[in-house]
C-alpha positions in Angstrom: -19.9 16.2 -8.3 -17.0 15.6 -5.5 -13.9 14.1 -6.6 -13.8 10.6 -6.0 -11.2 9.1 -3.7 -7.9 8.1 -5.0 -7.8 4.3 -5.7 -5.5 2.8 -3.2 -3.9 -0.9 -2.8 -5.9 -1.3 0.5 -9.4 -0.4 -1.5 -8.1 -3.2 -3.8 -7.2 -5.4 -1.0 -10.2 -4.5 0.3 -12.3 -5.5 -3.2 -10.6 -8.7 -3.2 -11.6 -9.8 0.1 -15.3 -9.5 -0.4 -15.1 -10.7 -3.6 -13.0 -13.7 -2.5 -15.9 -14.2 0.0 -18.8 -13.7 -2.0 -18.6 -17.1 -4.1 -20.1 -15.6 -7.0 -19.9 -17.5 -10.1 -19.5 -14.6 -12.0 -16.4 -13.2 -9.9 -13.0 -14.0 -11.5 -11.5 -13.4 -7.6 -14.3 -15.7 -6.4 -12.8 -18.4 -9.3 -9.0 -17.8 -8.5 -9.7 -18.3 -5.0 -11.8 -21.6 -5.2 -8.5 -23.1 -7.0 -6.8 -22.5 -3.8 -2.9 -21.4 -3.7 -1.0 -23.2 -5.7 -3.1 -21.9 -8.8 -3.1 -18.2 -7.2 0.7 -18.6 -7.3 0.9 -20.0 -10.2 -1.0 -16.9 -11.9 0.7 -14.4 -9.8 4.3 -16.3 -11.3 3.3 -15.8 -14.9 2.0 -11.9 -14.6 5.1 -11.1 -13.2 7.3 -13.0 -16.1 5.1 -10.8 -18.5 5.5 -7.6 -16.7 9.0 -8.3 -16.7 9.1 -8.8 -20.3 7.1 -5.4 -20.9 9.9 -3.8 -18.9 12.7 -5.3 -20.5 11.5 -4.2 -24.1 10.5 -1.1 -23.3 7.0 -1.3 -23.6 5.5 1.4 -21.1 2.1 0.7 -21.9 2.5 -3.1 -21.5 4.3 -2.5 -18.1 1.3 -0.4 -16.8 -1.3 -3.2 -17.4 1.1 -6.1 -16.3 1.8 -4.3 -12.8 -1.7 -4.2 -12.1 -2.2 -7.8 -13.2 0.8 -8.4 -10.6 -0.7 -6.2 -8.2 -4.2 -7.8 -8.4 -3.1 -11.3 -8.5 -0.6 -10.6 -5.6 -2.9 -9.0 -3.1 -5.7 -13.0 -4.2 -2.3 -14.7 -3.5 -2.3 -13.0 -0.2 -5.9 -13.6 1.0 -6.1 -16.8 -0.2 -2.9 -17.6 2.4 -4.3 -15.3 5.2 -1.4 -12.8 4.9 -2.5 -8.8 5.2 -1.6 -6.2 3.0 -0.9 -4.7 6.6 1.4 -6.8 7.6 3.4 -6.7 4.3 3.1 -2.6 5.0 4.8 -3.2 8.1 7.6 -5.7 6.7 8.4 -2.7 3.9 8.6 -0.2 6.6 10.5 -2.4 8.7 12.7 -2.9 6.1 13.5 0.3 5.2 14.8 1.6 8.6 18.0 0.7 7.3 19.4 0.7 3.8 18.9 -2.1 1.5 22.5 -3.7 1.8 22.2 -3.8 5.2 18.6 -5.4 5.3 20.0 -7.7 2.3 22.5 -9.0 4.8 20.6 -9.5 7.3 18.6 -11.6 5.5 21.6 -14.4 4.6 21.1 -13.9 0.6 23.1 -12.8 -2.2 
């Protein structure tokens, strides 16, 4: 049997969007998406804070599963708001055409 292809953010994005579509009672992306933004936010909000923790203690484990849960809830947070992982692709390599000081500056933030 082949090797199967390396799981990739868009293959995720990609998952997301049909399931986002599919209004299947049964689908957890289907749910998320039905509460609209704010909730998708809110969710995405709170996996970060716990990734964050898992990083801050040390806990590589932890970290692993609570970057996916970012990652996951990110790329609903996204479709729900009609943003591409493309276009976010193209900010990042935008972005890093110079060095991060100088894109921070740019930007007007501390």
């Amino acid at each position: 049997m082949p090797p199967s292809p390396p799981f990739t953010l868009e293959t995720l994005a990609t998952i997301v969007a049909e399931r986002a579509e599919s209004g299947d009672s049964g689908s957890y992306t289907a749910a998320l998406t039905q509460k609209g933004a704010a909730h998708c936010a809110r969710k995405l909000g709170e996996e970060a804070v716990e990734a964050a923790i898992a990083g801050a203690i040390g806990d590589r484990d932890g970290l692993r599963a609570e970057a996916a849960d970012v990652l996951y809830h990110l790329l609903v947070l996204l479709n729900v708001c009609g943003v591409s992982l493309e276009s976010v692709q193209e900010e990042l390599q935008r972005r890093t055409q110079q060095t991060g000081l100088q894109e921070k500056a740019g930007r007007g933030t501390t």
